[in-house]
C-alpha positions in Angstrom: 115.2 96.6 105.0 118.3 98.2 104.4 119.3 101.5 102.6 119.6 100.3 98.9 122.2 101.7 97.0 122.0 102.9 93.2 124.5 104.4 91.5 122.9 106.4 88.3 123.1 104.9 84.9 123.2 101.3 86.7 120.2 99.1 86.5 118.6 97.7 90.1 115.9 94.7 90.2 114.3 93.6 93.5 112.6 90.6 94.3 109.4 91.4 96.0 107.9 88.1 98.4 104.6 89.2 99.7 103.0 87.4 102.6 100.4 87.5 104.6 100.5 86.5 108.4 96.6 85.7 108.7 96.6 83.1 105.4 99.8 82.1 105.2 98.4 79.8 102.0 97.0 83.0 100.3 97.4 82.1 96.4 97.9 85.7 95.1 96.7 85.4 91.7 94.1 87.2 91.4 96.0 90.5 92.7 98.1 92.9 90.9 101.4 94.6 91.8 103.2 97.8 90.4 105.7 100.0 92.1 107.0 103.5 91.6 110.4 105.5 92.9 109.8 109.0 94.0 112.3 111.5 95.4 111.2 114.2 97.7 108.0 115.9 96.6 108.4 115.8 92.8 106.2 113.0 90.4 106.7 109.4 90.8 108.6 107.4 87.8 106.4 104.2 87.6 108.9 101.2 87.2 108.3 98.1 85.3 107.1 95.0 87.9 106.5 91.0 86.6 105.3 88.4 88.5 107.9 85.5 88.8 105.2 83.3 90.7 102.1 84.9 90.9 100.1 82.6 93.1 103.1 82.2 95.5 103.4 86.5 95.5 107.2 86.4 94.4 107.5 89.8 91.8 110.4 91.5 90.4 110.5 95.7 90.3 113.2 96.5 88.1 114.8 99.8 87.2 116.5 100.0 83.7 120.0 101.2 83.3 118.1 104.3 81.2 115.5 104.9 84.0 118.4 105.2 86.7 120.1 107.7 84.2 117.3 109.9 83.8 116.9 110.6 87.6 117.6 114.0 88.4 118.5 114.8 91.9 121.3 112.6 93.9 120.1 111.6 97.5 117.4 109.5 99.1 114.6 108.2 96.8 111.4 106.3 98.4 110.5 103.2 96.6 106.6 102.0 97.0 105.6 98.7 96.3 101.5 98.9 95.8 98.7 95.7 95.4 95.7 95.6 94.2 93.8 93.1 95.8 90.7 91.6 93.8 88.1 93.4 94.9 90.1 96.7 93.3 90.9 97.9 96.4 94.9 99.3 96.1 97.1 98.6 99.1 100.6 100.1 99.9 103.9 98.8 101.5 106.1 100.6 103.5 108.4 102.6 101.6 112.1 101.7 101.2 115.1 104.2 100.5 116.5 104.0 97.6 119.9 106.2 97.8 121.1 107.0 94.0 124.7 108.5 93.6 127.2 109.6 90.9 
């Protein structure tokens, strides 16, 4: 993917499709998403995910207009996308850059 852009104060909402090569027919219900934006080494802000079709694995991340205007540094933010598949096991994605500006 592509550097996303985000300028602060704005709100941003993602549509997250999740697939899996070896069961293409995987119905993802039973797993949980959630997702978080960090930048650099400081805390990560947990941002609000929803399933739009859970057993088809299609979620929205959202960040609020407020969340966008509370970040404090300018510059390249990693966004993480994490499961939880239904054993409890958590499972990461790749993270994504997430460049926030002025």
């Amino acid at each position: 993917m592509a550097i996303i852009d985000l300028r602060r104060g704005d709100a941003l909402s993602l549509r997250v499709t999740l697939s899996d090569t070896d069961n293409p027919s995987r119905d993802w219900s039973a797993w949980e998403v959630e997702a978080d934006i960090s930048f650099s080494n400081c805390p990560p802000i947990e941002l609000t995910t929803t399933w739009l079709d859970h057993p088809g694995g299609v979620a929205k991340v959202k960040i609020t207009a407020e969340e966008s205007a509370d970040l404090q540094h300018l510059g390249d933010y990693k966004l993480r996308v994490r499961l939880t598949d239904p054993d409890g096991d958590p499972i990461s994605t790749k993270p994504e850059t997430v460049r926030v500006a002025d």
